[in-house]
N, CA, C and O atoms as a GROMACS GRO file, in nm:
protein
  468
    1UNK      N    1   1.210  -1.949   1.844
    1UNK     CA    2   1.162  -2.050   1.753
    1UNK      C    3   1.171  -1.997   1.610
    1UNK      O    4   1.130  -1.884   1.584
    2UNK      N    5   1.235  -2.096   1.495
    2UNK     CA    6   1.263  -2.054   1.376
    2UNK      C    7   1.180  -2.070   1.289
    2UNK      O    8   1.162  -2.190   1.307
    3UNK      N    9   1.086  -2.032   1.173
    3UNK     CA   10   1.004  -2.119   1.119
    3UNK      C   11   1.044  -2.116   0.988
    3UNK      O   12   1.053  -2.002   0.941
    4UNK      N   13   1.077  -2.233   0.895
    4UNK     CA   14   1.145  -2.222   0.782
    4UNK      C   15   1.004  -2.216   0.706
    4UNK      O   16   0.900  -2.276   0.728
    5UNK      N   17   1.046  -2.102   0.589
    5UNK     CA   18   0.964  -2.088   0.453
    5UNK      C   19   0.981  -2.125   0.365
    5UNK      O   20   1.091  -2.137   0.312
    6UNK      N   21   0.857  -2.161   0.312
    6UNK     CA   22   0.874  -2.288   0.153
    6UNK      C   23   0.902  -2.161   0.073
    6UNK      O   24   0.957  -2.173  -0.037
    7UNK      N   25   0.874  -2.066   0.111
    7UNK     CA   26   0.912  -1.930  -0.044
    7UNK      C   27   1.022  -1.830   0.007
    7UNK      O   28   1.043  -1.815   0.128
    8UNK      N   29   1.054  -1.799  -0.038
    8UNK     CA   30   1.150  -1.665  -0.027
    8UNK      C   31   1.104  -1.514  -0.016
    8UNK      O   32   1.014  -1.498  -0.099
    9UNK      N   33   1.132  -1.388   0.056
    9UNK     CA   34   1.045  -1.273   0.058
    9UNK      C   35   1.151  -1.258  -0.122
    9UNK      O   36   1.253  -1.318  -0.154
   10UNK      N   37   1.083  -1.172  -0.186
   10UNK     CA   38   1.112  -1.126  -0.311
   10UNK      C   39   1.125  -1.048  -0.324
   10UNK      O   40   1.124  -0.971  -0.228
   11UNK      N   41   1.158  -0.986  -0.498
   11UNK     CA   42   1.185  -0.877  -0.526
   11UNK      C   43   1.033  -0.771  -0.510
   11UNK      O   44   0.931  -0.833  -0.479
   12UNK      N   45   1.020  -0.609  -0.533
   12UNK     CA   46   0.952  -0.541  -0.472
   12UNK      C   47   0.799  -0.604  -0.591
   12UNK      O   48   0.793  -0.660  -0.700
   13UNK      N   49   0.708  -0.560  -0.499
   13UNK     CA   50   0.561  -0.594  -0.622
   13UNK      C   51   0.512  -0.476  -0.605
   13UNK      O   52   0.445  -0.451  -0.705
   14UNK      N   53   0.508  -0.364  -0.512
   14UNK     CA   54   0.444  -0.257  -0.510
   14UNK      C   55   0.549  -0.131  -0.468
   14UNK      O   56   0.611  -0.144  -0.362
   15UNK      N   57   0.568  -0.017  -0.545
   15UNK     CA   58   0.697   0.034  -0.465
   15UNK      C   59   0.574   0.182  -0.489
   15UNK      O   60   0.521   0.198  -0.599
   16UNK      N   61   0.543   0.284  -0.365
   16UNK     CA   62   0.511   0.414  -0.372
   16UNK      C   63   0.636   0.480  -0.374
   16UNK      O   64   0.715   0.453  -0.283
   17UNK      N   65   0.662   0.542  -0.439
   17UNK     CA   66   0.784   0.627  -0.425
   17UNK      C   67   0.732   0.846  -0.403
   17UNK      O   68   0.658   0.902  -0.484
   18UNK      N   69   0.788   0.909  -0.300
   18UNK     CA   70   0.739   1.037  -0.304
   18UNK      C   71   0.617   1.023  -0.324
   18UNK      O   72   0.608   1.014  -0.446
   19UNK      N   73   0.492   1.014  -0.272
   19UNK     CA   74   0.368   1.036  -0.261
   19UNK      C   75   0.317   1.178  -0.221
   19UNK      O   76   0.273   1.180  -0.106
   20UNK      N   77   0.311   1.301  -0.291
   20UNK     CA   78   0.242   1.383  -0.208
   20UNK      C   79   0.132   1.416  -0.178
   20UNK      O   80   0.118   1.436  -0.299
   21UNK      N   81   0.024   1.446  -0.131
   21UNK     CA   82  -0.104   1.459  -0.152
   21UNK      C   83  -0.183   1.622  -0.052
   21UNK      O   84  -0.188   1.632   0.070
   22UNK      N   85  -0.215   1.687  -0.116
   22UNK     CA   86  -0.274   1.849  -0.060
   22UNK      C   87  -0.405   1.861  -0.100
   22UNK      O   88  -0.440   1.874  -0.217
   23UNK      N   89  -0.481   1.857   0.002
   23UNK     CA   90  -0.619   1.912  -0.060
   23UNK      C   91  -0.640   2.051  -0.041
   23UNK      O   92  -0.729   2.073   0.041
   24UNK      N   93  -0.592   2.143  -0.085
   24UNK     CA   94  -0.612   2.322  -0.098
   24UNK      C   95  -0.473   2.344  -0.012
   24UNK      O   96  -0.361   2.313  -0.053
   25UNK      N   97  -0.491   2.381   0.063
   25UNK     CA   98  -0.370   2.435   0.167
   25UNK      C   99  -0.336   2.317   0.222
   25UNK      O  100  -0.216   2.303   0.199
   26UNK      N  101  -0.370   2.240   0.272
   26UNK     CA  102  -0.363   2.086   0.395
   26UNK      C  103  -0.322   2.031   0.321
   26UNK      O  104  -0.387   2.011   0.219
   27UNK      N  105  -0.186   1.977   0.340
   27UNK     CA  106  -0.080   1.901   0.320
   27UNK      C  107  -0.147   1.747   0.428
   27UNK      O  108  -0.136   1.737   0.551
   28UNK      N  109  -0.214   1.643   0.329
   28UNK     CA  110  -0.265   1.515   0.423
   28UNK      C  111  -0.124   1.417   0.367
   28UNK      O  112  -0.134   1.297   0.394
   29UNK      N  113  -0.001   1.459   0.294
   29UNK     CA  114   0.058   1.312   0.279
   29UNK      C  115   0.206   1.433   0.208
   29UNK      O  116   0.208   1.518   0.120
   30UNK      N  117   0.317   1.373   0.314
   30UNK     CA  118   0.459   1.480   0.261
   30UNK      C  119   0.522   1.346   0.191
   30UNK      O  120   0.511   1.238   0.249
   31UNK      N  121   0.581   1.354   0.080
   31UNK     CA  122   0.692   1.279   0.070
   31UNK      C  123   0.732   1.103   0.092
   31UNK      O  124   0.843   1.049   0.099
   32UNK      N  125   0.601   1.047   0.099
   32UNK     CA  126   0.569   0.929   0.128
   32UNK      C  127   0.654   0.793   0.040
   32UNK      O  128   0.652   0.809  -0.082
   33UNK      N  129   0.718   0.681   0.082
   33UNK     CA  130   0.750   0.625   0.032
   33UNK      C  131   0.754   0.505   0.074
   33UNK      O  132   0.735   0.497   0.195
   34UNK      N  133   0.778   0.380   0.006
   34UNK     CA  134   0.772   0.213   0.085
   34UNK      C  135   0.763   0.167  -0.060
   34UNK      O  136   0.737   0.232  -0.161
   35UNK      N  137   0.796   0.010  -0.041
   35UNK     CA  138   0.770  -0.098  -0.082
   35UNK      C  139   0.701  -0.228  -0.037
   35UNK      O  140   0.693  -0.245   0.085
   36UNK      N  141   0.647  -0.330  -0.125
   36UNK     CA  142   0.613  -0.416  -0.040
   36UNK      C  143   0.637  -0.563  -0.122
   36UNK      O  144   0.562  -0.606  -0.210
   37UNK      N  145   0.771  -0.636  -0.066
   37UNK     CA  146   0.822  -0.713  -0.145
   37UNK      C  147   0.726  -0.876  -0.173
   37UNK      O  148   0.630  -0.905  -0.101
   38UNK      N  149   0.765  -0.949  -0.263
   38UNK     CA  150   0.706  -1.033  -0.276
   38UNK      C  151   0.697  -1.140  -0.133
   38UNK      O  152   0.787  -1.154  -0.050
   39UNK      N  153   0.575  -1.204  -0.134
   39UNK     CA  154   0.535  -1.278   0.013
   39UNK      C  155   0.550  -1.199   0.120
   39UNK      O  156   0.547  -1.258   0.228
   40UNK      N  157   0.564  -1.086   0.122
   40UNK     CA  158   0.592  -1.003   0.233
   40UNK      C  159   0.418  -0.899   0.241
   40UNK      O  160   0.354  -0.843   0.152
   41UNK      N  161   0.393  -0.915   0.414
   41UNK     CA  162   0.292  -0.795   0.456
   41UNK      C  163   0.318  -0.706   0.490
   41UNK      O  164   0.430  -0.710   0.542
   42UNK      N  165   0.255  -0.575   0.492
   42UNK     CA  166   0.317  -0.470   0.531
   42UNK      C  167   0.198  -0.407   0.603
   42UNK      O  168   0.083  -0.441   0.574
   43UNK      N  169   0.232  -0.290   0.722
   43UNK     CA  170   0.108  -0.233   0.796
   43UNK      C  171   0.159  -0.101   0.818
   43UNK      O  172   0.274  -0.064   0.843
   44UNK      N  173   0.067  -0.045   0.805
   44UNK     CA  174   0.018   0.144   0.766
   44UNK      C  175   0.046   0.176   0.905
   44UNK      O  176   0.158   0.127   0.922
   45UNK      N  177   0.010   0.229   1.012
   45UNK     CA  178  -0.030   0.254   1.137
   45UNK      C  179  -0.010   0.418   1.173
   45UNK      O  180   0.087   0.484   1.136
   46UNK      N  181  -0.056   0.439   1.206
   46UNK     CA  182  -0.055   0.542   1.296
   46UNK      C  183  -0.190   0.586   1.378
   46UNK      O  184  -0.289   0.513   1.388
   47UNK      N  185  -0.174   0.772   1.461
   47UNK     CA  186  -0.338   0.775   1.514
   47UNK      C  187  -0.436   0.892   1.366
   47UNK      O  188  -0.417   0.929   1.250
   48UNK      N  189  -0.526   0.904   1.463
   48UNK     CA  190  -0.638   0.950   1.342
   48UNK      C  191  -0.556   1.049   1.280
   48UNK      O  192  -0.453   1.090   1.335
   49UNK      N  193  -0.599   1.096   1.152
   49UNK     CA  194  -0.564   1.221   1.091
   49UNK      C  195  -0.428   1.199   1.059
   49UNK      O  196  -0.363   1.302   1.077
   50UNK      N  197  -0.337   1.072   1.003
   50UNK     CA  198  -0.159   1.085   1.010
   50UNK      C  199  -0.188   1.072   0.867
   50UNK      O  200  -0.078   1.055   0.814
   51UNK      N  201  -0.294   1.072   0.764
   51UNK     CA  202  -0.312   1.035   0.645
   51UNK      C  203  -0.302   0.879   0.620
   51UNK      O  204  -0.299   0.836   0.504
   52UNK      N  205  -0.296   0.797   0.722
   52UNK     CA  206  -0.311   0.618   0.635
   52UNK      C  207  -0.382   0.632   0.540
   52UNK      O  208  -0.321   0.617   0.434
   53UNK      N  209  -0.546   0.668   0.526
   53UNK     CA  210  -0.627   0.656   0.450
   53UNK      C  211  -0.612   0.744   0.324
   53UNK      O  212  -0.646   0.707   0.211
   54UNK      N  213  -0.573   0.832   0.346
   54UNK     CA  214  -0.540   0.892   0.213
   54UNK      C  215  -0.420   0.892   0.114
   54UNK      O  216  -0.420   0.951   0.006
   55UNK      N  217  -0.273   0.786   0.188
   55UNK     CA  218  -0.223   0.742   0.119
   55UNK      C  219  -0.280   0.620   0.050
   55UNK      O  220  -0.263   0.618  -0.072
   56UNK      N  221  -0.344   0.518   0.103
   56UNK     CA  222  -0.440   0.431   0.059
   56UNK      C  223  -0.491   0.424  -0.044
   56UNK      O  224  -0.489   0.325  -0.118
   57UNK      N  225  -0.543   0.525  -0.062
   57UNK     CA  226  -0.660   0.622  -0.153
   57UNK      C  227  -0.584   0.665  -0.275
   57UNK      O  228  -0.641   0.672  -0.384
   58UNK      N  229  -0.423   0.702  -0.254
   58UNK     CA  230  -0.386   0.758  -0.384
   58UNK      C  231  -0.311   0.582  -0.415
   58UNK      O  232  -0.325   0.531  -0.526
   59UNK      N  233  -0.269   0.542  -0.354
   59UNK     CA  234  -0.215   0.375  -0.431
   59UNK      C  235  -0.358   0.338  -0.490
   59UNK      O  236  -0.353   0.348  -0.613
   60UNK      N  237  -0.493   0.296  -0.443
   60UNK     CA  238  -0.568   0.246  -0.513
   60UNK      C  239  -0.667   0.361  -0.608
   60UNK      O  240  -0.774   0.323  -0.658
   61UNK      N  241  -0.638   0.445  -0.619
   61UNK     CA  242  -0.712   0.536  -0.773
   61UNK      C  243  -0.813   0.636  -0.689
   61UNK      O  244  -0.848   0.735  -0.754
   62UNK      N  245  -0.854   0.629  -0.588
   62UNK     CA  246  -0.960   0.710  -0.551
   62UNK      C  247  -0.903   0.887  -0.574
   62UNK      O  248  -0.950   0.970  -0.652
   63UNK      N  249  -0.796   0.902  -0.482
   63UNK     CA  250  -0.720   1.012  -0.521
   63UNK      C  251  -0.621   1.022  -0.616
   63UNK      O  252  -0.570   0.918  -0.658
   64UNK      N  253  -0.588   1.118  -0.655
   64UNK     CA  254  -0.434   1.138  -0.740
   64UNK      C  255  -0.371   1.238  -0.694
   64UNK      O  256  -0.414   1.352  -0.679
   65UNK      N  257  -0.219   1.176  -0.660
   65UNK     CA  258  -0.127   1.246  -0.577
   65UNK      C  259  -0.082   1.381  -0.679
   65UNK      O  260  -0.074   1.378  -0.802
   66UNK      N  261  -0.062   1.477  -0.605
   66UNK     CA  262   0.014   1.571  -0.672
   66UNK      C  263   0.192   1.600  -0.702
   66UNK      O  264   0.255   1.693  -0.753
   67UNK      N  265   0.226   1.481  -0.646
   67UNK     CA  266   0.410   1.456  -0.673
   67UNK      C  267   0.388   1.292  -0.644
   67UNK      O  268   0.292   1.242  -0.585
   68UNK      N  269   0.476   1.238  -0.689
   68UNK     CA  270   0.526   1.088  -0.668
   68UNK      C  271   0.476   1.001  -0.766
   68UNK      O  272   0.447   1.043  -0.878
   69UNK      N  273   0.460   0.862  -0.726
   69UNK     CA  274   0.467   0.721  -0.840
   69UNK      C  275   0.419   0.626  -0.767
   69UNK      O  276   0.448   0.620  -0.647
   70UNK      N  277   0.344   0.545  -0.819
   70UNK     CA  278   0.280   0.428  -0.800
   70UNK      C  279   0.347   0.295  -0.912
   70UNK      O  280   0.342   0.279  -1.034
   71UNK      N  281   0.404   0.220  -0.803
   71UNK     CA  282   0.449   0.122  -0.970
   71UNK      C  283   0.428  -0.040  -0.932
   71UNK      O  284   0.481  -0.078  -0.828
   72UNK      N  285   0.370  -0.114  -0.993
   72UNK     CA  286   0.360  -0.287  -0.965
   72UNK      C  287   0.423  -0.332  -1.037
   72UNK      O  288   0.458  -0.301  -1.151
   73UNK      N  289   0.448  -0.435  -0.953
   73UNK     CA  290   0.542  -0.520  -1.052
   73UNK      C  291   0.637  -0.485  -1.158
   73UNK      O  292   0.634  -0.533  -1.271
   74UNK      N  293   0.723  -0.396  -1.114
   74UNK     CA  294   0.793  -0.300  -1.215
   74UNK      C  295   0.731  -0.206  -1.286
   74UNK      O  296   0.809  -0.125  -1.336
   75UNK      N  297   0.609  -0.188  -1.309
   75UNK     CA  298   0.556  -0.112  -1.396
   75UNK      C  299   0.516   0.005  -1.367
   75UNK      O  300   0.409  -0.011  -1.310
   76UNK      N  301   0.540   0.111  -1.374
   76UNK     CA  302   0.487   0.286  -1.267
   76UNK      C  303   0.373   0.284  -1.349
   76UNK      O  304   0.372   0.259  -1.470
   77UNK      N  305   0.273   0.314  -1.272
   77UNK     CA  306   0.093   0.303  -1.301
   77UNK      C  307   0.120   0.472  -1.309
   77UNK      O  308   0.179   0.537  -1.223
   78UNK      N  309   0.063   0.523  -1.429
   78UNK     CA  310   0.025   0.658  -1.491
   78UNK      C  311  -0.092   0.740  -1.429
   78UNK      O  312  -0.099   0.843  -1.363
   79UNK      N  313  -0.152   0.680  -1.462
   79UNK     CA  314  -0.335   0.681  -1.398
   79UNK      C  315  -0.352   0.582  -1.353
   79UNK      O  316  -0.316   0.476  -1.405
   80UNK      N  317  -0.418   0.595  -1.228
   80UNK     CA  318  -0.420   0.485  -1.146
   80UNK      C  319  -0.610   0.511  -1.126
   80UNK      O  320  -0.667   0.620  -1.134
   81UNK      N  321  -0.666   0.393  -1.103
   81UNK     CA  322  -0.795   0.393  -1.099
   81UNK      C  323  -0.830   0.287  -1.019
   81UNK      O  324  -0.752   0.194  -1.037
   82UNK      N  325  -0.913   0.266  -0.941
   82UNK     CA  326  -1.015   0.142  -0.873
   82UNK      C  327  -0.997   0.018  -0.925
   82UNK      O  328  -0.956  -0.080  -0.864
   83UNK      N  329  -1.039   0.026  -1.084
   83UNK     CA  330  -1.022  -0.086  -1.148
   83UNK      C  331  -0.979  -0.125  -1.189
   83UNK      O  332  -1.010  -0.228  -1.249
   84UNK      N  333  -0.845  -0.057  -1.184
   84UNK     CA  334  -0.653  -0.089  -1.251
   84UNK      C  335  -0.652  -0.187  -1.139
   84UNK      O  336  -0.670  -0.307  -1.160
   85UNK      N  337  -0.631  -0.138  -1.022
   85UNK     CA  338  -0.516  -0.186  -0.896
   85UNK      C  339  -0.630  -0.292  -0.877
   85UNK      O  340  -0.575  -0.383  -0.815
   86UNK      N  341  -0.771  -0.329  -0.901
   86UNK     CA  342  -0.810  -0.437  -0.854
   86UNK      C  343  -0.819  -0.526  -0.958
   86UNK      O  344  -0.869  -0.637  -0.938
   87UNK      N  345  -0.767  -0.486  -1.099
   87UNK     CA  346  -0.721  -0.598  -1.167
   87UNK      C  347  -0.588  -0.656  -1.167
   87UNK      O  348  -0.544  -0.740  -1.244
   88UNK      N  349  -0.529  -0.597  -1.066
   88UNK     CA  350  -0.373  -0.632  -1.047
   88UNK      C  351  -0.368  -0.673  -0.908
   88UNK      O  352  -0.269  -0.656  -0.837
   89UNK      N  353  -0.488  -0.734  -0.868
   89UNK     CA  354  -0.512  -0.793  -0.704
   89UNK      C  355  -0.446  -0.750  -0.574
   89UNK      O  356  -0.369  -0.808  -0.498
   90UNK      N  357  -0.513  -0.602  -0.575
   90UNK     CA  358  -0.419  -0.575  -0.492
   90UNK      C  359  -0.548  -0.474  -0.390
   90UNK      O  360  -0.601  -0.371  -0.432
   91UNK      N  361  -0.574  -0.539  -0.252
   91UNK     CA  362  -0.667  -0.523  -0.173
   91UNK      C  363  -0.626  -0.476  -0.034
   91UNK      O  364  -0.533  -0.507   0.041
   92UNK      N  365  -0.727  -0.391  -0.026
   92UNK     CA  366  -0.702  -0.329   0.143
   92UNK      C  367  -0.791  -0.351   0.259
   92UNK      O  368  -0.904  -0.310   0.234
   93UNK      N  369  -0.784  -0.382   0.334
   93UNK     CA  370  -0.818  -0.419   0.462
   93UNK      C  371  -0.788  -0.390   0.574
   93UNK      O  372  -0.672  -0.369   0.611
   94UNK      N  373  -0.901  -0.383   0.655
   94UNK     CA  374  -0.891  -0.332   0.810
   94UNK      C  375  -0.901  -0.405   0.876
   94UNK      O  376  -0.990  -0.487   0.855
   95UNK      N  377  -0.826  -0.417   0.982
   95UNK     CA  378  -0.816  -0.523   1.110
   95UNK      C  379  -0.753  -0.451   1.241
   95UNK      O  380  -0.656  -0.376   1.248
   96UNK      N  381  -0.843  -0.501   1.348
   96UNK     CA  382  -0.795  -0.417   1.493
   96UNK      C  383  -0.704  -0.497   1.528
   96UNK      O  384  -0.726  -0.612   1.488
   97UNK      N  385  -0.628  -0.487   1.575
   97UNK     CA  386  -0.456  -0.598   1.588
   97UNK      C  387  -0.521  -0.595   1.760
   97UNK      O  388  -0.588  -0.693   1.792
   98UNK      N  389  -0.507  -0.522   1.829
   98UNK     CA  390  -0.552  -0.507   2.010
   98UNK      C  391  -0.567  -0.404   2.008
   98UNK      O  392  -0.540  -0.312   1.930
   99UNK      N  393  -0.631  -0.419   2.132
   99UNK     CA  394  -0.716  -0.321   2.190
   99UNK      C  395  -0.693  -0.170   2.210
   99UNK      O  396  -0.780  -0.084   2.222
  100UNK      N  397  -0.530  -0.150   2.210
  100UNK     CA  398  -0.482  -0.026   2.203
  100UNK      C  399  -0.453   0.054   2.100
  100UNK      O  400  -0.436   0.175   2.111
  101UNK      N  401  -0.446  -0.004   2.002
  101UNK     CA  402  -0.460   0.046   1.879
  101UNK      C  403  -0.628   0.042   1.785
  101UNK      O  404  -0.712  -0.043   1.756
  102UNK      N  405  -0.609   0.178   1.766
  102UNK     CA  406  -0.807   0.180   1.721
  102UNK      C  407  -0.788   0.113   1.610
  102UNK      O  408  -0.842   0.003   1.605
  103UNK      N  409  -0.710   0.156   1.493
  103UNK     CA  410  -0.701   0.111   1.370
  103UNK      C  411  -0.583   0.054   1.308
  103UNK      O  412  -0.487   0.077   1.382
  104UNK      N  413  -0.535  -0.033   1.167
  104UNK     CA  414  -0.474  -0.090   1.172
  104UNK      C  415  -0.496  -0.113   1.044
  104UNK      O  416  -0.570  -0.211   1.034
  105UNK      N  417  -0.454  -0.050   0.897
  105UNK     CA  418  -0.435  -0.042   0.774
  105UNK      C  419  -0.338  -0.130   0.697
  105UNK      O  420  -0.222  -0.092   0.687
  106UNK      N  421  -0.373  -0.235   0.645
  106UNK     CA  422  -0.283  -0.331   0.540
  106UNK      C  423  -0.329  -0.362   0.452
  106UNK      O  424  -0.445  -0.398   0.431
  107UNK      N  425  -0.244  -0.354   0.389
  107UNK     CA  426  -0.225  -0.434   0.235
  107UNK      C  427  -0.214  -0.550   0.170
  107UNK      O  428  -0.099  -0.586   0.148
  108UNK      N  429  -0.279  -0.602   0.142
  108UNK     CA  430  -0.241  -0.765   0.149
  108UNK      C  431  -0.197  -0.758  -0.009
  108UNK      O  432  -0.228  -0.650  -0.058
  109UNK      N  433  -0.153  -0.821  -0.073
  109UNK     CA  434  -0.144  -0.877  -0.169
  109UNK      C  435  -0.169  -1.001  -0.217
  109UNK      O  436  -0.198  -1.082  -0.129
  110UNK      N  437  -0.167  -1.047  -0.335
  110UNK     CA  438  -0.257  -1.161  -0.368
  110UNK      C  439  -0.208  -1.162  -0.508
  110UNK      O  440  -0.256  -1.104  -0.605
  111UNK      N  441  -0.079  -1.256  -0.499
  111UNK     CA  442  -0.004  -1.267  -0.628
  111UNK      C  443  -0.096  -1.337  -0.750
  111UNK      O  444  -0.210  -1.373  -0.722
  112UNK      N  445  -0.058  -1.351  -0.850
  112UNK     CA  446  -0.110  -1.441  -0.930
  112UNK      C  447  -0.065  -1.588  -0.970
  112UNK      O  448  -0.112  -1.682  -1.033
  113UNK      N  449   0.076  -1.551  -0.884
  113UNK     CA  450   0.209  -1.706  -0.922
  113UNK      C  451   0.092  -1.764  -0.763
  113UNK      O  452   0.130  -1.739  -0.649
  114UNK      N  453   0.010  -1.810  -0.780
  114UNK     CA  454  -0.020  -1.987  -0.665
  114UNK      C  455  -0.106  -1.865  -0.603
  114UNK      O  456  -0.177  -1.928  -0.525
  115UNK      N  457  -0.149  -1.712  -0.588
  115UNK     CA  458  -0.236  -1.694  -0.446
  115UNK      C  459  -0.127  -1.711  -0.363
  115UNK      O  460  -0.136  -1.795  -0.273
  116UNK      N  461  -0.024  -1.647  -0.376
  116UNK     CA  462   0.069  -1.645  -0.196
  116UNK      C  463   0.045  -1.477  -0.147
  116UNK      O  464  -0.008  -1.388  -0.214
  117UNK      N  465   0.090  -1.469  -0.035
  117UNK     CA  466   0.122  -1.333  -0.029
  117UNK      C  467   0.278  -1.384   0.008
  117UNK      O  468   0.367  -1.301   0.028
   0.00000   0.00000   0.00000
């Protein structure tokens, strides 16, 4: 079954590029990278300890990566903070998808053209 869309997936709105992240010796995030194009969802996954949450953490300001880029909407965010990325509507959420999977990390986005993702 086909389901036609009134929108088109788009060009990128969030691109991590090289993310690294080390807290002392512990390497929690190598070389990390993705996009997440316009109207498009995207999901984190893995099991405990693969770093979801702490790549998370360096896209929305809590951490700051020690190599890589954060950029919206074309723009590479310098300093990234809490209250940057949530003035640029951009929210994270947890949802158990089934039962076999404990956890389940996404990103939603929340354009400003109409509220689409």
């Amino acid at each position: 079954m086909t389901i036609d869309r009134n929108f088109p997936i788009g060009e990128p709105v969030l691109e991590v590029k090289n993310i690294s992240l080390r807290f002392g010796g512990v390497k929690a995030i190598t070389d990390s990278s993705f996009s997440v194009l316009k109207h498009e969802i995207k999901a984190i996954i893995g099991p405990n300890g693969a770093g979801k949450s702490s790549l998370l953490n360096c896209i929305n300001g809590i951490y700051q990566p020690q190599e890589g880029s954060v950029a919206f909407k074309g723009e590479v965010l310098k300093k990234i903070t809490p209250n940057l990325i949530a003035k640029k509507k951009v929210y994270r959420g947890h949802f158990k998808i089934w039962p076999c999977l404990r956890e389940c990390l996404f990103w939603i986005i929340s354009l400003s053209e109409g509220g689409c993702i």
